[in-house]
mmCIF file of the C-alpha atoms, coordinates in Angstrom:
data_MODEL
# 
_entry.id   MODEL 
# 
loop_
_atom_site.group_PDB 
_atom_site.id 
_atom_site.type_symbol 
_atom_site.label_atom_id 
_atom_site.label_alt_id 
_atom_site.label_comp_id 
_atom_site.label_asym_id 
_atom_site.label_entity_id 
_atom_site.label_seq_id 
_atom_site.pdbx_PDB_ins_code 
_atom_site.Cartn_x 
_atom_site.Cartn_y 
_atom_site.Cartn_z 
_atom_site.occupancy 
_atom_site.B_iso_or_equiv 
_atom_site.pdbx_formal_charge 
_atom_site.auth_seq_id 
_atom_site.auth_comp_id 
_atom_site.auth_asym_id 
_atom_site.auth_atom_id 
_atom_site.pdbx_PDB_model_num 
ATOM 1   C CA . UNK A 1 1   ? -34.160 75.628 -15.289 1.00 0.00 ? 1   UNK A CA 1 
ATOM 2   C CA . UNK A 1 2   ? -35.834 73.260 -17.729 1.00 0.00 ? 2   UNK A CA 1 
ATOM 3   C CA . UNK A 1 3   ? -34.915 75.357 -20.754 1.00 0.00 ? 3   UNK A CA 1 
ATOM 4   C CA . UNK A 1 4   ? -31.385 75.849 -19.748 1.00 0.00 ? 4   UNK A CA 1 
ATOM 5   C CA . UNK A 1 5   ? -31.062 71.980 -18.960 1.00 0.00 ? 5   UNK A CA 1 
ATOM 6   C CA . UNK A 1 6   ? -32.356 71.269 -22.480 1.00 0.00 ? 6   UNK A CA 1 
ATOM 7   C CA . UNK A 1 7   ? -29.785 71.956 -24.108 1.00 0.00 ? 7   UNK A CA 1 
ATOM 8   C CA . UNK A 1 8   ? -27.156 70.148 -21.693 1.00 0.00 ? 8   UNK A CA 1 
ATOM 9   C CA . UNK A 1 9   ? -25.500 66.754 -23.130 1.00 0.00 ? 9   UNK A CA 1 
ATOM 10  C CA . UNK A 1 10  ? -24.024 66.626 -19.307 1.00 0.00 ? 10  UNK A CA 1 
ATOM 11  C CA . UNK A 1 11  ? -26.623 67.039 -16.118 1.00 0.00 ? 11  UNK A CA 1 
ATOM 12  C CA . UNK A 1 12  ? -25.207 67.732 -12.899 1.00 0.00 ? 12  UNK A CA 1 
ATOM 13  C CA . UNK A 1 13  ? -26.695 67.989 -9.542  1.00 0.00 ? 13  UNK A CA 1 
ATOM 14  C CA . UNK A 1 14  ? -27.708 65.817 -6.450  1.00 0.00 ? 14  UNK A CA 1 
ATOM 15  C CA . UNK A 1 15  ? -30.796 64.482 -5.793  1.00 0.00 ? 15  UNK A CA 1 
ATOM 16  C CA . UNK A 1 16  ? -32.727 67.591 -4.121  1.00 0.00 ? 16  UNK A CA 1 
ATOM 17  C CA . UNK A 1 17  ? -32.277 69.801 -7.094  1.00 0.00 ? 17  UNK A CA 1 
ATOM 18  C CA . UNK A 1 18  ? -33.920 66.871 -9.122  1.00 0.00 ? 18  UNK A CA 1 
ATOM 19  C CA . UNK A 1 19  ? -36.640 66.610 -7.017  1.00 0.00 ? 19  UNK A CA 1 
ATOM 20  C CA . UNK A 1 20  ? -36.756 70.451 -6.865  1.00 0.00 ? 20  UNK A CA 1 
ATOM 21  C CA . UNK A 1 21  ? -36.360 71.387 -10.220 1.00 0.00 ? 21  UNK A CA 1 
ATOM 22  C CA . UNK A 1 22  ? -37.858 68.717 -12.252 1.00 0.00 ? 22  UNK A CA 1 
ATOM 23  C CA . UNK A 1 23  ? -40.034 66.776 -10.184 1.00 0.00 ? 23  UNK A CA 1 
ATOM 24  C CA . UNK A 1 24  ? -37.806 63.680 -10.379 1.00 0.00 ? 24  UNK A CA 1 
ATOM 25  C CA . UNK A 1 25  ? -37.341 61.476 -6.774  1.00 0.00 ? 25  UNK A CA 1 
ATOM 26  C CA . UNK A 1 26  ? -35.093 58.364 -6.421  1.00 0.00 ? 26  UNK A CA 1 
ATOM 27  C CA . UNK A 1 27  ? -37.289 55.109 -6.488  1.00 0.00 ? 27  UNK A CA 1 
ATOM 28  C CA . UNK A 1 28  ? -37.080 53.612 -2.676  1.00 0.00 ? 28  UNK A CA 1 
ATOM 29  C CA . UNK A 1 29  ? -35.090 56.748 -1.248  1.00 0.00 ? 29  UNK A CA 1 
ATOM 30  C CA . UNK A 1 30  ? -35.980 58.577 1.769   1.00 0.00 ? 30  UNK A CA 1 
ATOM 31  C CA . UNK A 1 31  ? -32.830 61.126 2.865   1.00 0.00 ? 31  UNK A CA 1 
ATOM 32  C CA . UNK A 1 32  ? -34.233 61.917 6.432   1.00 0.00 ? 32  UNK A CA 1 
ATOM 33  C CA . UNK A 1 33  ? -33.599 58.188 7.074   1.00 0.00 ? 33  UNK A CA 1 
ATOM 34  C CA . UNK A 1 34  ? -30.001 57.154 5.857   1.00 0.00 ? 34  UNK A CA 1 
ATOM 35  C CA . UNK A 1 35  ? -28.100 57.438 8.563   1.00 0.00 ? 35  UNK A CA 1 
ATOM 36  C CA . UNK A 1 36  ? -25.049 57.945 6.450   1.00 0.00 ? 36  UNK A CA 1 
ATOM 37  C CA . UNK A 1 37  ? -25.619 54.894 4.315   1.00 0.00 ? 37  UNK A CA 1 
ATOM 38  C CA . UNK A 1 38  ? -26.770 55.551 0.754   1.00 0.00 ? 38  UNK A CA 1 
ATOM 39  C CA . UNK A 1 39  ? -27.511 52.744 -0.980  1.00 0.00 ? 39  UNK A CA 1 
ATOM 40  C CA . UNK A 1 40  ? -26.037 54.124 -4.787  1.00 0.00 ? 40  UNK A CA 1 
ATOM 41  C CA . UNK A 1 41  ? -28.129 52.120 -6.904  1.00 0.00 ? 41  UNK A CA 1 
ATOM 42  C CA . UNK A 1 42  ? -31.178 53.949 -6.465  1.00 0.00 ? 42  UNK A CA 1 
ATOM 43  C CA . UNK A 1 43  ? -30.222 57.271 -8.418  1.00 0.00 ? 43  UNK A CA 1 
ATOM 44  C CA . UNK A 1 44  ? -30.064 55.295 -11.647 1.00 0.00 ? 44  UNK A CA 1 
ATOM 45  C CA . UNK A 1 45  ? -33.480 55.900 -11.455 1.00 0.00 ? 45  UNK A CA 1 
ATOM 46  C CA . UNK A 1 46  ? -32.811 59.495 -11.485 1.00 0.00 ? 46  UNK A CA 1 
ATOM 47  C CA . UNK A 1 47  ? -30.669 59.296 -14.561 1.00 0.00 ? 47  UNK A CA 1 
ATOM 48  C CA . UNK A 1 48  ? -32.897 57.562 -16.285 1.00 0.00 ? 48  UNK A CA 1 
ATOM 49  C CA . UNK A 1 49  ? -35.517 59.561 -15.104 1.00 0.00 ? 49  UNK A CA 1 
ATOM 50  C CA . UNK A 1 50  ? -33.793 62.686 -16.283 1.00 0.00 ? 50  UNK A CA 1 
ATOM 51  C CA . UNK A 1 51  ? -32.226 61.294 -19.937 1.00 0.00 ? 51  UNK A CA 1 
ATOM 52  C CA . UNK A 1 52  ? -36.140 60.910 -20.867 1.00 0.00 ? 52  UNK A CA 1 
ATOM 53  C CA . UNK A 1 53  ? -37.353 64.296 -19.981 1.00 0.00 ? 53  UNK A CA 1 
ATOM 54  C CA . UNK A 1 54  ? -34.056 66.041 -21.535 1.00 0.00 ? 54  UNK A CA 1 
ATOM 55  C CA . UNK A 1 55  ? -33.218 63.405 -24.631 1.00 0.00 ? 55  UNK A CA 1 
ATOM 56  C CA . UNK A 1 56  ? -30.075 65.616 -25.377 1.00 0.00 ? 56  UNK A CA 1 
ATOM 57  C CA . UNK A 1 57  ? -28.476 64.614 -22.578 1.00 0.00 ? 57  UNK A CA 1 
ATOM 58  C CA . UNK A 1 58  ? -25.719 61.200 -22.366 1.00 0.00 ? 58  UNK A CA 1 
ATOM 59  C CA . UNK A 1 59  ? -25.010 61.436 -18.981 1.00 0.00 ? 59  UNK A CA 1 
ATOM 60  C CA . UNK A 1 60  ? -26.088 62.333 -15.532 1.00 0.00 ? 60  UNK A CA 1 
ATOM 61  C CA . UNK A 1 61  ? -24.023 62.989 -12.294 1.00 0.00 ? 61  UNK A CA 1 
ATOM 62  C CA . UNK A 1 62  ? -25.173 62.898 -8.865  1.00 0.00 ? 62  UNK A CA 1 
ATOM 63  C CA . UNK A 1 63  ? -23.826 63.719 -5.700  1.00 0.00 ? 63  UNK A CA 1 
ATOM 64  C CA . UNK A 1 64  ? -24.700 61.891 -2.560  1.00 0.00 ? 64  UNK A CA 1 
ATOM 65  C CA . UNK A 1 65  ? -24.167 63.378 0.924   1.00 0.00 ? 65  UNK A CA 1 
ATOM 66  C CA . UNK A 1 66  ? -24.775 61.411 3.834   1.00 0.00 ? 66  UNK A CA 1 
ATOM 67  C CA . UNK A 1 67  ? -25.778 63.688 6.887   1.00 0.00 ? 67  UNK A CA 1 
ATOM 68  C CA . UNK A 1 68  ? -24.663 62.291 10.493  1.00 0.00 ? 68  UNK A CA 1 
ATOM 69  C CA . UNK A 1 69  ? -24.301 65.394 12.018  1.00 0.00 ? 69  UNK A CA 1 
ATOM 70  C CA . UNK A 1 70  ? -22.605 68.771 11.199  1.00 0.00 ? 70  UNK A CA 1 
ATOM 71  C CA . UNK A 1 71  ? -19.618 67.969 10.932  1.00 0.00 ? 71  UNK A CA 1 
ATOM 72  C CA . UNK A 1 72  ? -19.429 64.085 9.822   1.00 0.00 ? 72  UNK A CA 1 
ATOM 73  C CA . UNK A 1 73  ? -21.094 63.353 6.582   1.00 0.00 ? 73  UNK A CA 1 
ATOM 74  C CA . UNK A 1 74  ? -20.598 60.124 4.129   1.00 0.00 ? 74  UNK A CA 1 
ATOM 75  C CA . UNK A 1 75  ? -19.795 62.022 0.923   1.00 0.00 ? 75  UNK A CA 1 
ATOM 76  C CA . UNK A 1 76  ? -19.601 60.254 -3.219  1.00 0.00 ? 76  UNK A CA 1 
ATOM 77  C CA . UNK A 1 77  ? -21.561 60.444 -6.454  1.00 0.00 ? 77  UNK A CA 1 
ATOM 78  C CA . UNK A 1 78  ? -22.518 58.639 -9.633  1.00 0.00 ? 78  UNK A CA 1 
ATOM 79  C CA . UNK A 1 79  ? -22.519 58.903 -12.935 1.00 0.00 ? 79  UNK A CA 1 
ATOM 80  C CA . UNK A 1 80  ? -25.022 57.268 -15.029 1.00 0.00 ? 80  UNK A CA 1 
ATOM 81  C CA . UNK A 1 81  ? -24.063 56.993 -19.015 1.00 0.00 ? 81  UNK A CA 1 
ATOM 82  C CA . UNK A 1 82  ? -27.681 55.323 -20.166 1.00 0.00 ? 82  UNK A CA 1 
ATOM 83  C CA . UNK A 1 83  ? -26.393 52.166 -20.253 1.00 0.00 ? 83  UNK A CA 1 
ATOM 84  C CA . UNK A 1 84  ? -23.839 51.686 -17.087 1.00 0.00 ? 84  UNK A CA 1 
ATOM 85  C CA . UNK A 1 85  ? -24.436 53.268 -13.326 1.00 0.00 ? 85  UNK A CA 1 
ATOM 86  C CA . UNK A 1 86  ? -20.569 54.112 -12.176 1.00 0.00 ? 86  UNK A CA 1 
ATOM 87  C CA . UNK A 1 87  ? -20.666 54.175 -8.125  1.00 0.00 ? 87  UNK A CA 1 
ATOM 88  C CA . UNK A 1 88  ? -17.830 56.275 -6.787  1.00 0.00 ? 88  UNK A CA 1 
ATOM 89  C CA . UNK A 1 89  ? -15.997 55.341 -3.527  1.00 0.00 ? 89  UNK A CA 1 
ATOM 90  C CA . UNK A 1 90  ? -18.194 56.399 -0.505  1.00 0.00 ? 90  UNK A CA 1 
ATOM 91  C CA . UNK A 1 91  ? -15.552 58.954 1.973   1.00 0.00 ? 91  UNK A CA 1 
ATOM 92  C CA . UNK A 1 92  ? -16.043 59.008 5.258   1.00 0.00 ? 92  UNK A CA 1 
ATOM 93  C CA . UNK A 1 93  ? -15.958 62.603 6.736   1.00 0.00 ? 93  UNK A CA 1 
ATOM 94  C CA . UNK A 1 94  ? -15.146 62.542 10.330  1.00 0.00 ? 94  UNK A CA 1 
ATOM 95  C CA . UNK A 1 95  ? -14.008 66.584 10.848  1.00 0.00 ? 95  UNK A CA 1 
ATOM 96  C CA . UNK A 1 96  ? -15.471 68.587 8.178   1.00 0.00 ? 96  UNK A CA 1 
ATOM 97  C CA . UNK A 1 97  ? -13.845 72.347 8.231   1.00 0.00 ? 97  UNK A CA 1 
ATOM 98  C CA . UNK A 1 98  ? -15.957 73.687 5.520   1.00 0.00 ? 98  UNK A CA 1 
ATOM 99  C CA . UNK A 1 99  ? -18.481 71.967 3.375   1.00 0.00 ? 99  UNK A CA 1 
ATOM 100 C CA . UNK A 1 100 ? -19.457 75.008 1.221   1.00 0.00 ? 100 UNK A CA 1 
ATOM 101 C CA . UNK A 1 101 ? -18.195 74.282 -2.167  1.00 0.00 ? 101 UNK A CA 1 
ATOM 102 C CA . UNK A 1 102 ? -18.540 70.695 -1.878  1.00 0.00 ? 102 UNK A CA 1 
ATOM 103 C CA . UNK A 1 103 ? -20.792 70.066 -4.883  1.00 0.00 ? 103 UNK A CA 1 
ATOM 104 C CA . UNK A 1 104 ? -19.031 72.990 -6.865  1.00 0.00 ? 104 UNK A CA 1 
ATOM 105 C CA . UNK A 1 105 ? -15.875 71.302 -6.389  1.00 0.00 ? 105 UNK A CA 1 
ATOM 106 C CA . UNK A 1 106 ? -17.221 67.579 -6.877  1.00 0.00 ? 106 UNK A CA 1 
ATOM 107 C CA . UNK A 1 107 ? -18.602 68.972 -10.096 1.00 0.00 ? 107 UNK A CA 1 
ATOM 108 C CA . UNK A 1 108 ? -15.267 70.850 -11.444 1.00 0.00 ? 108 UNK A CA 1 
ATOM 109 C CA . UNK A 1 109 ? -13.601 67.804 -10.652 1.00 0.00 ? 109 UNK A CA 1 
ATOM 110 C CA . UNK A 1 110 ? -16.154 66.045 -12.860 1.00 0.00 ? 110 UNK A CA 1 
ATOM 111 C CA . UNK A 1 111 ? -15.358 67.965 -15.944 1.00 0.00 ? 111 UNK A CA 1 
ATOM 112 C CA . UNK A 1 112 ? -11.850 68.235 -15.495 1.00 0.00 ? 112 UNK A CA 1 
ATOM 113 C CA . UNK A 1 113 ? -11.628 64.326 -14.903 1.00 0.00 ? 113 UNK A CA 1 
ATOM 114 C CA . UNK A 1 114 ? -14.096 63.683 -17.926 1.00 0.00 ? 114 UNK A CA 1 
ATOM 115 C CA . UNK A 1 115 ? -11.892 66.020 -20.185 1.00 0.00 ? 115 UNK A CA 1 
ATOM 116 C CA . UNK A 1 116 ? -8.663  64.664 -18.608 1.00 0.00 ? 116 UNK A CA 1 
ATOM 117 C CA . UNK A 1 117 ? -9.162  60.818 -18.381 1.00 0.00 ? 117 UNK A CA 1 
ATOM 118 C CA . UNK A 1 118 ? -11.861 60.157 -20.758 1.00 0.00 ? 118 UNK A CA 1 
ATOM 119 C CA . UNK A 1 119 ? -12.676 57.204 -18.812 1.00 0.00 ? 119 UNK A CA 1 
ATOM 120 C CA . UNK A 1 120 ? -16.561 58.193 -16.661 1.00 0.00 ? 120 UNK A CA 1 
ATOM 121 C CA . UNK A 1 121 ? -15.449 55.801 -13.587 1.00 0.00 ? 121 UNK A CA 1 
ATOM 122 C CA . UNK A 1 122 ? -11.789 57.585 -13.528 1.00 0.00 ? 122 UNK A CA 1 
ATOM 123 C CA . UNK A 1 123 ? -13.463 60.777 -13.688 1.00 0.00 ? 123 UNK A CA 1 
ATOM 124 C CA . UNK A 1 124 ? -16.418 60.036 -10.860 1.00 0.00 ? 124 UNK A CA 1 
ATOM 125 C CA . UNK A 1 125 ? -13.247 58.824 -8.796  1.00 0.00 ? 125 UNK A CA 1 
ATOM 126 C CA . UNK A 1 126 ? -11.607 62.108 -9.740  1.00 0.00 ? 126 UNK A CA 1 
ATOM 127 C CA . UNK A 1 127 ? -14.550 64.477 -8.169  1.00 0.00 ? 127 UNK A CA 1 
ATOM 128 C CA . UNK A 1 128 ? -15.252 62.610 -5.178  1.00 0.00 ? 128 UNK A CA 1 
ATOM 129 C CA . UNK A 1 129 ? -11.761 62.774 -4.176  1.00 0.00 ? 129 UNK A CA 1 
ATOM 130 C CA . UNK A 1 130 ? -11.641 66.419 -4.845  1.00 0.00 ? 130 UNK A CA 1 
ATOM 131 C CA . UNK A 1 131 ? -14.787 67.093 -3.107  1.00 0.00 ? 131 UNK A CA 1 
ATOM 132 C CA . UNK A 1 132 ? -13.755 64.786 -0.022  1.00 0.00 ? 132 UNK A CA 1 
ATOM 133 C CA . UNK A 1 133 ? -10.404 66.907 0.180   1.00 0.00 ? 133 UNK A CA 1 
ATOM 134 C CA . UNK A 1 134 ? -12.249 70.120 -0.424  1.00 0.00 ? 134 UNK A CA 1 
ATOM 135 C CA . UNK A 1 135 ? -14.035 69.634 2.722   1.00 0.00 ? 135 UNK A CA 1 
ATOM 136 C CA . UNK A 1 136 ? -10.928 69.601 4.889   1.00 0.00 ? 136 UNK A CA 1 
ATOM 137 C CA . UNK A 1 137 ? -10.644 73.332 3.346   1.00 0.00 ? 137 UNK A CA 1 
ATOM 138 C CA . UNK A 1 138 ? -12.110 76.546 5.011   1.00 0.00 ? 138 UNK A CA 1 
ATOM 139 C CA . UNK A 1 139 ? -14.036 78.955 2.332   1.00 0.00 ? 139 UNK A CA 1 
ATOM 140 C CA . UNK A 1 140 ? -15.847 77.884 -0.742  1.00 0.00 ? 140 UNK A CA 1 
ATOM 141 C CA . UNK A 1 141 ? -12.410 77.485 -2.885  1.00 0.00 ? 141 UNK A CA 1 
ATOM 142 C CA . UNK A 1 142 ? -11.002 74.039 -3.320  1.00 0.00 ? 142 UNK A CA 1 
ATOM 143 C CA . UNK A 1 143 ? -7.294  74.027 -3.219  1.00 0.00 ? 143 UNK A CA 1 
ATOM 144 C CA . UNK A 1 144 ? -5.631  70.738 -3.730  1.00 0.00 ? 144 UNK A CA 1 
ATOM 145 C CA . UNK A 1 145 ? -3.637  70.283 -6.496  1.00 0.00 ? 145 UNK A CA 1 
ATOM 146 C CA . UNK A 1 146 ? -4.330  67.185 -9.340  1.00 0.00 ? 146 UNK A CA 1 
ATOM 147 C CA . UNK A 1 147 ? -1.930  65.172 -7.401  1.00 0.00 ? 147 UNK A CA 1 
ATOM 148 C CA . UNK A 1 148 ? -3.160  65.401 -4.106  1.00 0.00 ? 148 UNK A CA 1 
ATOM 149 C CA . UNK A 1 149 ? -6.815  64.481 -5.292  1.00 0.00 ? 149 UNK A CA 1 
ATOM 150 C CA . UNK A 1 150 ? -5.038  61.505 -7.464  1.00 0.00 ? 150 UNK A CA 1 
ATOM 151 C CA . UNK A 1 151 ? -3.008  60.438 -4.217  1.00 0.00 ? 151 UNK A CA 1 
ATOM 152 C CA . UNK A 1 152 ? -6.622  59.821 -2.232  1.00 0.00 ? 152 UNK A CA 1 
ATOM 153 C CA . UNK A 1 153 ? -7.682  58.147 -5.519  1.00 0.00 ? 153 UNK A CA 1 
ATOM 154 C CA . UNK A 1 154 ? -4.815  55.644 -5.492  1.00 0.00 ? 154 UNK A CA 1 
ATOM 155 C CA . UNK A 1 155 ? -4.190  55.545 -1.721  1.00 0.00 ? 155 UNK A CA 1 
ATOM 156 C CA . UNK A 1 156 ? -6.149  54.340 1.581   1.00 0.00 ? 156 UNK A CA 1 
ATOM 157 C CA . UNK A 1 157 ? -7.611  57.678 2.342   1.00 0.00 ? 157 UNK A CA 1 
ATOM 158 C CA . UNK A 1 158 ? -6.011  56.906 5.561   1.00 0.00 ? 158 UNK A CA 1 
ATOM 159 C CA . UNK A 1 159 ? -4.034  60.000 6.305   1.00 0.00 ? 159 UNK A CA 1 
ATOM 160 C CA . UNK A 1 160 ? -0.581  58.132 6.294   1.00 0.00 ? 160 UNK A CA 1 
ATOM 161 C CA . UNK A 1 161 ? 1.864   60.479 4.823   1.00 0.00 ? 161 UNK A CA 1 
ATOM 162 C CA . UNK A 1 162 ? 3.287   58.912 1.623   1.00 0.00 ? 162 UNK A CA 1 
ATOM 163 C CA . UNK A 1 163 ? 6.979   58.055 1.344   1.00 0.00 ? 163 UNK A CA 1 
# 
């Protein structure tokens, strides 16, 4: 993985592949004791962490899953730009369908939102919305359209049909 990572200007992952891959942990994190509540600020660390050993790269994206049980998880990300540490909104989960294709989807909504917006908080908003959404989805495929994901962006996130 290193030497395909190397050559990446754009690193994205969540915080067990950078532990896994690369040896790089979250300073003050312990996920078998969140209860749900991820406190974002630690995974600059990891982007920091990460920019040094891969000097290519200008930005870092992780996801962060909170696990209450099966089937409710806290779900949101961050992007860290070497300089700023963008915090997306934290979704609450209540009834998840499907939570394979999560990460793929939080990360294709990542790009598209990068290449769309050009804006890195727009964009972090952008796939954590999509990825909240794509677990309400059975199967690894997320199928909301653009404005459904910027609806949850803009909107409560409570449900309420729009009018």
């Amino acid at each position: 993985m290193p030497d395909l990572v190397k050559g990446c200007d754009l690193i994205l992952g969540n915080e067990e592949d950078a532990e896994k891959e690369f040896g790089i942990k979250p300073e003050g994190f312990d996920v078998e004791n969140t209860a749900g509540e991820i406190d974002q600020t630690r995974f600059e660390s990891v982007g920091r962490q990460l920019m040094a050993k891969f000097p290519r790269c200008k930005k870092v994206a992780i996801t962060l899953r909170g696990s209450i049980s099966a089937s409710h998880n806290t779900w949101g990300g961050v992007l860290w730009d070497g300089k700023t540490l963008h915090q997306s909104r934290r979704y609450d989960i209540t009834h998840i369908v499907d939570r394979v294709g999560g990460g793929d989807s939080f990360m294709g909504g990542l790009i598209y939102g990068e290449l769309v917006y050009k804006d890195d908080k727009k964009a972090l908003e952008f796939a954590a919305a999509a990825s909240a959404l794509k677990h309400t989805i059975i199967g690894d495929y997320n199928r909301v359209t653009v404005s459904e994901v910027e609806a949850l962006m803009s909107g409560s996130g409570s449900g309420r049909v729009s009018r």
